[in-house]
N, C-alpha and C positions, 0 to 999 in steps of 0.2 A: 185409348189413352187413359190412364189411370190420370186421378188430382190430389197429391196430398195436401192435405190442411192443416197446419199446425196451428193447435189452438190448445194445447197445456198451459203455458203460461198465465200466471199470475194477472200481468200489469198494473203493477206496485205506482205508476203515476198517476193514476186513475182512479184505483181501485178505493183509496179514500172518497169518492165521491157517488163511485156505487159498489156499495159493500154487498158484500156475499152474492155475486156474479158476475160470469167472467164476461169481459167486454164486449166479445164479441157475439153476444143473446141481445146486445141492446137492441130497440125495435126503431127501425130502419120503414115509416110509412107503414105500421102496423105489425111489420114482421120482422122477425128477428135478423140480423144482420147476417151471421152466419149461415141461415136457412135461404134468406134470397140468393147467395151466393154459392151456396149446395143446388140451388132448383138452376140457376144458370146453367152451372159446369151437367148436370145430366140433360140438360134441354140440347148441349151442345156435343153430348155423346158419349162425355168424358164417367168412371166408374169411380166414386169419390170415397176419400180413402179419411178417415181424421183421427186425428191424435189429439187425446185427450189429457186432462190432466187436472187440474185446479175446475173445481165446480163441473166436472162432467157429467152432472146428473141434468145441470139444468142444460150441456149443451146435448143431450140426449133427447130432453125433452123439446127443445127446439127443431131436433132434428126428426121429430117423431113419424115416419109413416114414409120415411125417404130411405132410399135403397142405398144406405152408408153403410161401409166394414170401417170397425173401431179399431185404435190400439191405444192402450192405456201405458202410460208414467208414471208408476208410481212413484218418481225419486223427481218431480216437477219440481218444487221446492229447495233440491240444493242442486238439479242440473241446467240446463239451458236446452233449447231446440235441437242442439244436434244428437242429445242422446234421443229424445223423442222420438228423431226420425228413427235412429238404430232399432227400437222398438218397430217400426215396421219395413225395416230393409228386404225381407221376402220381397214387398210390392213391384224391388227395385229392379223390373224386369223388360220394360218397354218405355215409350214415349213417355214421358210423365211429365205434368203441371207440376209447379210447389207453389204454395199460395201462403201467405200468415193471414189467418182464420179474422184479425183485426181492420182489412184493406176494404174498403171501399171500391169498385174499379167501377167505370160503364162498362156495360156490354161491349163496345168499340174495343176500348184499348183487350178487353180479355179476345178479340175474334184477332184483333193483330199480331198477338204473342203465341196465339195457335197457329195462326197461318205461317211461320216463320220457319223458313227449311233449313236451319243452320242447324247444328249438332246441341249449342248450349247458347240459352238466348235470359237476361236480365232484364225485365221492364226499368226503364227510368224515365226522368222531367228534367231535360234540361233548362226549364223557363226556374227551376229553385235550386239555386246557389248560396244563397246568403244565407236563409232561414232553413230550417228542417232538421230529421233527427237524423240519418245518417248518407254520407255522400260518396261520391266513386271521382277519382281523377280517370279521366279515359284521351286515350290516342283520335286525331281526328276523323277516324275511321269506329270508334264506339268501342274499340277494347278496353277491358280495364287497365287499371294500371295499380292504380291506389285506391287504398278505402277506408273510411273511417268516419265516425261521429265528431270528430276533434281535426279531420281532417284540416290542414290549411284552406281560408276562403280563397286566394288565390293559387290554389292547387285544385279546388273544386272543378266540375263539369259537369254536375249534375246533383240527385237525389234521386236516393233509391228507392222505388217504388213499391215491391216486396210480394213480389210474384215472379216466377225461372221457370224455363221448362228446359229440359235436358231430353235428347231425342235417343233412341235404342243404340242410336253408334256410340254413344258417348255414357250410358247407363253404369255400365258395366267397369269402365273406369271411377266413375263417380261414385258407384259401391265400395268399389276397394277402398278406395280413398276414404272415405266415409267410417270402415274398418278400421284403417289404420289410423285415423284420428282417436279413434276410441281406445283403441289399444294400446295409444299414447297417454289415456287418461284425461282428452283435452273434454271433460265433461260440462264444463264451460263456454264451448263456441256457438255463437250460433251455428243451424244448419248450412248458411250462406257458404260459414269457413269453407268447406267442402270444396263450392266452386273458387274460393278466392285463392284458396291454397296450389289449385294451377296457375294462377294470375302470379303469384307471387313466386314461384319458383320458374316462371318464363316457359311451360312445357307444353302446356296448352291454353289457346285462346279462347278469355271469357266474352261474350259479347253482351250487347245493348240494345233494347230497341226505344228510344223515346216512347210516350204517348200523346205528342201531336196536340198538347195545350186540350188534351181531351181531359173531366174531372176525375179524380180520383182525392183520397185520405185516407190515411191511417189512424186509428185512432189511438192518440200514444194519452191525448187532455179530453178533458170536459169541451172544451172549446173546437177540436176535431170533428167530434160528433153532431156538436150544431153547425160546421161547416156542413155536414152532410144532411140534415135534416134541412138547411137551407135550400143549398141546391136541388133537394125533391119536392121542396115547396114550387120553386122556380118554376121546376121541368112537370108539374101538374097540369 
């Protein structure tokens, strides 16, 4: 199973506070965030894929002596994650993780979203409604329905986590699609668009898996990041 990481991005709400590297190098219990989470996915079998883009020299050097294939953005700056991925759509050939290179997960919720035999599976929390950056309205069965950062709070059901895996049956649509987003010029969408754009036209179902009140962060603040340096305190 291949992992893509997308880790081009900027992160412009942050980034004033650590300048000139990208977020996901921060040091996570001594090591870099993005490298503990590169030595997971290959402990667990997976062939890790990253896209890079804004300061990829230092995530290079983060990731120094680990058996990554790179693909570079150069157009990071005025596109969003789903060109990125188009930069490495070859990969786009079997089972595949997608991860944003900024998440936090435990081990747990990531063995849950591998163990999961459905075709196309979204990590979520539905314990976060109120607060967070972006949420999903879903059926009581975990399909999507709706999605948005602006979302209504009583249209909510969750927050999205920011990790999908897409399985070999379902790759191959999710390429195409991915194509013709591009070809539309939507150089703007997140990578996510891809799966929401079956959600949204009813033709295929997106699913969910909770993480079970297990930790997980993103770090979009300054404040993210010492939730996380927290709970490693904790769990010492």
């Amino acid at each position: 199973m291949k992992a893509v990481i997308m880790a081009a991005g900027k992160g412009n709400r942050i980034s004033r506070m650590i300048k000139n590297i990208p977020k996901s190098t921060l040091p996570i219990n001594g090591k870099p965030l993005i490298r503990m989470t590169v030595e997971h996915l290959i402990q667990y079998g997976l062939e890790p894929v990253v896209i890079v883009g804004y300061g990829r020299e230092k995530i290079y050097e983060a990731l120094a002596g680990l058996d990554v294939k790179y693909y570079y953005n150069p157009f990071y700056e005025i596109t969003n994650s789903i060109a990125s991925l188009w930069f490495a759509k070859d990969e786009l050939v079997g089972d595949t993780l997608f991860m944003n290179a900024d998440v936090f997960v435990s081990e747990e919720i990531l063995k849950d979203i591998l163990e999961d035999e459905r075709d196309n599976v979204m990590s979520i929390d539905v314990t976060r409604r109120k607060s967070g950056d972006y949420f999903f309205s879903t059926t009581d069965s975990g399909i999507i329905q709706k999605y948005g950062k602006d979302l209504p709070i009583e249209q909510r059901s969750c927050e999205y986590v920011g990790i999908a895996k897409v399985r070999e049956s379902f790759i191959g649509k999710f390429k195409e699609r991915l194509e013709e987003l591009i070809d539309k010029r939507m150089y703007m969408y997140w990578w996510e668009n891809v799966l929401y754009s079956f959600a949204d036209s009813g033709e295929h179902p997106i699913n969910t898996i909770d993480v079970k009140h297990l930790f997980w962060s993103e770090i979009d603040y300054f404040d993210d990041y010492e939730r996380i340096l927290n709970y490693i305190s904790r769990e010492a």
